[in-house]
C-alpha positions as MATLAB code, in Angstrom:
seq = 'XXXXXXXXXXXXXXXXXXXXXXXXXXXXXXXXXXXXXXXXXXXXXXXXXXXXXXXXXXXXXXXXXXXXXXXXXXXXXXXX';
ca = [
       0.000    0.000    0.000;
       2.033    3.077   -1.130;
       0.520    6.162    0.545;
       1.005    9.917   -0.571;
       1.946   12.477    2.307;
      -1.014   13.224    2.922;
      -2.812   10.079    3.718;
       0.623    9.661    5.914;
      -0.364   12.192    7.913;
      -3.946   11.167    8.110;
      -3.021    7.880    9.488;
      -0.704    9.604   12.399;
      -3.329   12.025   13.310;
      -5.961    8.266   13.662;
      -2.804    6.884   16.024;
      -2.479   10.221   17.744;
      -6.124   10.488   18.616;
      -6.396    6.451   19.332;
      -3.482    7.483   21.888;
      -5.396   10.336   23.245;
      -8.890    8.651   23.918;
      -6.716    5.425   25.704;
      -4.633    8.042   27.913;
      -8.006    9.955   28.601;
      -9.624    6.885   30.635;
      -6.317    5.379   31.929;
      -5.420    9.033   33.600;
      -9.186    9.673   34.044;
      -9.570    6.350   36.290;
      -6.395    7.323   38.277;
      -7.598   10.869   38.694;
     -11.192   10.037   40.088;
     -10.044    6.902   41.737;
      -9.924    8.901   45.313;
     -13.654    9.599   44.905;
     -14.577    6.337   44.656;
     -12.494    5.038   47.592;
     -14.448    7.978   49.627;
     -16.747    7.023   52.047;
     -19.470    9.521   51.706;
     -21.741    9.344   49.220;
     -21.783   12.679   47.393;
     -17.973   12.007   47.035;
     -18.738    8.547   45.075;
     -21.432    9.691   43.314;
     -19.231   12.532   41.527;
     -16.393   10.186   41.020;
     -19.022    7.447   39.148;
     -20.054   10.257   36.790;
     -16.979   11.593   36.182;
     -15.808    8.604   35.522;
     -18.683    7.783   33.284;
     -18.046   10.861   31.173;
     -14.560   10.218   31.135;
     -14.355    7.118   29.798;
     -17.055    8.004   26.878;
     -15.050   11.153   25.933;
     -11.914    9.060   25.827;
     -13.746    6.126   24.025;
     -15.370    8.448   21.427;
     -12.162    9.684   20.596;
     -10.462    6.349   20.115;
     -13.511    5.507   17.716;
     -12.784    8.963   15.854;
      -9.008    7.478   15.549;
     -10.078    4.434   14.394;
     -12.904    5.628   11.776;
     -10.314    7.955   10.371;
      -7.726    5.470    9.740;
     -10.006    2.927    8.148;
     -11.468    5.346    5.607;
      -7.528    6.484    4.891;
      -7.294    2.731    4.593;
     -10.311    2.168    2.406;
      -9.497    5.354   -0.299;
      -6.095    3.665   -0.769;
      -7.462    0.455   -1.716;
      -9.936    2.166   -3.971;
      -7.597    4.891   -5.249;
      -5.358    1.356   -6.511;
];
């Protein structure tokens, strides 16, 4: 699969985000972990729905990645 510059760069910029939304819920888990381990409830509830968001914003990134880097992949195969 020979790939022009730009379609290069296109598949970097999938990694990079793939990268991103992975790092988003790893550091997002570590960051809210404390309000889960709290004992009052307020405390735990805030920590489940940051957590929550956290680990959709971070998992519709990684999706964003991957889309993008299968339709590079797909217009190179066609463009052939």
């Amino acid at each position: 699969m020979e790939l022009s510059p730009e379609e290069y760069g296109d598949y970097w910029g999938a990694s990079v985000r793939v990268a991103v939304g992975v790092l988003v819920v790893l550091f997002g888990s570590r960051f809210v972990e404390p309000l889960l381990a709290h004992p009052e409830f307020g405390a735990t509830a805030m920590g489940a729905l940051l957590l929550a968001g956290l680990v959709l914003l971070g998992s519709f990134v990684a999706v964003l990645g991957l889309a993008r880097a299968t339709r590079t992949a797909v217009d190179v195969e066609l463009r052939r």
